[in-house]
C-alpha positions as semicolon CSV with decimal commas, in nm:
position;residue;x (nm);y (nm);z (nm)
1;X;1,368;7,453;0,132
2;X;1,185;7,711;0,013
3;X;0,800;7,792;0,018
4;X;0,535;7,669;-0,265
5;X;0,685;7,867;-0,589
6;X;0,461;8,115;-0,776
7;X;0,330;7,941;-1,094
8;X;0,114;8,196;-1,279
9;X;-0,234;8,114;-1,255
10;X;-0,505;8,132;-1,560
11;X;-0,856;8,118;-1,611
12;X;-0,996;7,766;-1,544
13;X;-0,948;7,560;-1,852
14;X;-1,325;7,554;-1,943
15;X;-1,364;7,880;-2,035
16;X;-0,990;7,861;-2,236
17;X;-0,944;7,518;-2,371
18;X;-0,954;7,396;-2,726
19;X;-0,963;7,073;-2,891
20;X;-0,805;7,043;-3,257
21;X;-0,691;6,739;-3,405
22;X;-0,303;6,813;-3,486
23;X;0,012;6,644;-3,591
24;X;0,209;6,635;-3,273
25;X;0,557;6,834;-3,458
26;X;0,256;7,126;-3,508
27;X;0,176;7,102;-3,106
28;X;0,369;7,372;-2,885
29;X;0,527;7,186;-2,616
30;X;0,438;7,280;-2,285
31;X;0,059;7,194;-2,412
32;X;-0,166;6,969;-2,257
33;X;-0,300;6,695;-2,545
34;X;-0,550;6,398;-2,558
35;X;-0,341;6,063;-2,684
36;X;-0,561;5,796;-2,769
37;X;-0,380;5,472;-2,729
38;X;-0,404;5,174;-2,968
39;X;-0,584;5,008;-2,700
40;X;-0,842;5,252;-2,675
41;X;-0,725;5,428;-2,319
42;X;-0,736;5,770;-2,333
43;X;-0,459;5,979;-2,178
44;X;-0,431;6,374;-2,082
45;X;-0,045;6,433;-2,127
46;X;0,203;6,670;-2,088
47;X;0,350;6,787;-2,452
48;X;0,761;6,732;-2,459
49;X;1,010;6,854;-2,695
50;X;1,441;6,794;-2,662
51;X;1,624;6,983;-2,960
52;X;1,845;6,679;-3,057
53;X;2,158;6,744;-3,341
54;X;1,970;6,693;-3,631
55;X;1,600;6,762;-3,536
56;X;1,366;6,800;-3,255
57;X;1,251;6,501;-3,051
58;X;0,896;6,479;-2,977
59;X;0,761;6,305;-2,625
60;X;0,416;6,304;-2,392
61;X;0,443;6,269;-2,021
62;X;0,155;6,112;-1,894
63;X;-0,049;6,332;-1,660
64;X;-0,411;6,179;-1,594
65;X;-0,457;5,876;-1,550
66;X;-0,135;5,860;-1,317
67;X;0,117;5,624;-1,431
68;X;0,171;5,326;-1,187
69;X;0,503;5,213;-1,328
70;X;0,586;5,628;-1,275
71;X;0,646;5,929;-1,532
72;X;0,863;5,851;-1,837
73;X;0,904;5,989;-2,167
74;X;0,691;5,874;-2,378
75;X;0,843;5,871;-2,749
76;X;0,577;6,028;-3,016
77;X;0,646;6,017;-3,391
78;X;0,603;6,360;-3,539
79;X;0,320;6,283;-3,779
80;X;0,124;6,127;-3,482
81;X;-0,188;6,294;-3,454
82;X;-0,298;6,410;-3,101
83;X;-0,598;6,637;-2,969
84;X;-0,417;6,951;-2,866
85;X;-0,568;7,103;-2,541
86;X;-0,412;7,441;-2,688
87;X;-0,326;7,515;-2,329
88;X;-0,060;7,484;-2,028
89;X;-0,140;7,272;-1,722
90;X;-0,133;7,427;-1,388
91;X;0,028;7,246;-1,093
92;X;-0,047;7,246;-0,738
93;X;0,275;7,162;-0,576
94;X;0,303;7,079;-0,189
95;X;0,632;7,084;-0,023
96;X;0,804;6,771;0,096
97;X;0,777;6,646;0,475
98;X;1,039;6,430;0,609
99;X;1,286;6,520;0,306
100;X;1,569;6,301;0,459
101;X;1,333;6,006;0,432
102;X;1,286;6,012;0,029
103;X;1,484;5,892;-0,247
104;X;1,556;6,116;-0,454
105;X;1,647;5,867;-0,716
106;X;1,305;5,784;-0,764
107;X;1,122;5,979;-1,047
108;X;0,836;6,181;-1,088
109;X;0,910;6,437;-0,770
110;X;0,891;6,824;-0,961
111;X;1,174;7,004;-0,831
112;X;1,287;7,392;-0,826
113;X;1,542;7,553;-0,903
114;X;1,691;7,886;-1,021
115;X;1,637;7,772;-1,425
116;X;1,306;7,715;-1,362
117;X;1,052;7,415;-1,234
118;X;1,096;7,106;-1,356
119;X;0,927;6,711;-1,345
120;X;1,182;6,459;-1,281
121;X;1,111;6,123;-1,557
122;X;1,260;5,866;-1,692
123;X;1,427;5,868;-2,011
124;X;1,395;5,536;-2,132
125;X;1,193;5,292;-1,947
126;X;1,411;4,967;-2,045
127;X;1,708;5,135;-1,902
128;X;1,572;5,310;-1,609
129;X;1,873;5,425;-1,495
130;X;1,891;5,755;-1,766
131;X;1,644;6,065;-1,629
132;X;1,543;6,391;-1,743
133;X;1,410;6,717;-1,626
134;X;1,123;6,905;-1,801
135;X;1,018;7,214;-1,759
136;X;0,645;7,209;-1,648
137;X;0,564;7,575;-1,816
138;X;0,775;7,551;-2,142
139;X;0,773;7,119;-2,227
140;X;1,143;7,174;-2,265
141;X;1,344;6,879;-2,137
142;X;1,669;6,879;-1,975
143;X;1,901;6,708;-1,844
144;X;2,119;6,715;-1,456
145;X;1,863;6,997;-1,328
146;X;1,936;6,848;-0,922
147;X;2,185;7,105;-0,863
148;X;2,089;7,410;-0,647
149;X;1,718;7,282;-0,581
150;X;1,558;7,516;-0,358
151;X;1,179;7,328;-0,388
152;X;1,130;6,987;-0,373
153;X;0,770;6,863;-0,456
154;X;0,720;6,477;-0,413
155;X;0,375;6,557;-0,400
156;X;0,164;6,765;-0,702
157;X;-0,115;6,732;-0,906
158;X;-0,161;6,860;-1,267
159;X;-0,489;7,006;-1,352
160;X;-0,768;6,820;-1,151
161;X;-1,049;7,015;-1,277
162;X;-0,961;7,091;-1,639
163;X;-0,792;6,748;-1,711
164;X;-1,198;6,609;-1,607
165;X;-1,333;6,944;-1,857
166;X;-1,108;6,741;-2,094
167;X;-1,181;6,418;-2,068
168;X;-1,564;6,518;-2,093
169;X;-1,541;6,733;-2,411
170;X;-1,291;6,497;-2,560
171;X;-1,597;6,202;-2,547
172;X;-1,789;6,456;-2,735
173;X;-1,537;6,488;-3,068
């Protein structure tokens, strides 16, 4: 396996980060956003987009709080509005330990590979048996991305600092 990959790092998120009010087909994936549930939770989620035949397909990954049931696509009409962070998350990945003793069935491991670094979800949480790959700098999802890994990262975190700079300005809108 190889070491930690080199994810370019940027200045901390307070000094960068926005809040505006968008439609989510207006939000650049790749984006961190603010969705506020129906019930009132607030989540800090990763913006996803898959280029399907006739349009593009518009999905949050759910960063902060972390998901218990795991990391799945979470479908997001395009006239949805959502507070756009206006900025990428950065991830602190830490090789696994004991690699022969996890399933890599399981989602919500970030692997590497030659195309790029991706988070491991799953497509359609009725099925769970459908997952996809997306790209933690561009929001790009994919599909089949195990081939060639050459980092596998069971455990990460997205953020830990600027997702709480979020949360905290977000109470203030």
């Amino acid at each position: 396996m190889g070491s930690q990959p080199t994810l370019e790092r940027r200045p901390t998120l307070e000094r960068r980060s926005t809040l505006e009010r968008k439609e989510a087909s207006t939000i650049t994936p790749g984006h961190l956003v603010v969705y506020e549930a129906g019930d009132g939770e607030v989540l800090v989620c990763l913006k996803a987009e898959r280029e399907g035949k006739e349009y593009v397909h518009h999905y949050l990954i759910q960063l902060d709080p972390v998901p218990d049931a795991g990391h799945c696509l979470i479908y997001i009409d395009p006239e949805h509005v959502l507070v756009d962070c206006a900025l990428r998350p950065d991830f602190t990945l830490n090789a696994a330990v004991g690699e022969d003793r996890i399933n890599r069935s399981d989602v919500g491991y970030i692997i590497e590979t030659q195309a790029g670094v991706f988070l491991k979800v799953t497509e359609d949480p009725k099925m769970q048996k459908f997952c996809g790959f997306v790209d933690i700098k561009t929001g790009e999802i994919k599909r089949r991305q195990e081939r060639g890994v050459i980092g596998f990262y069971p455990d990460w975190q997205a953020d830990g600092d600027g997702i709480a700079h979020i949360r905290k300005t977000h109470a203030g809108l």
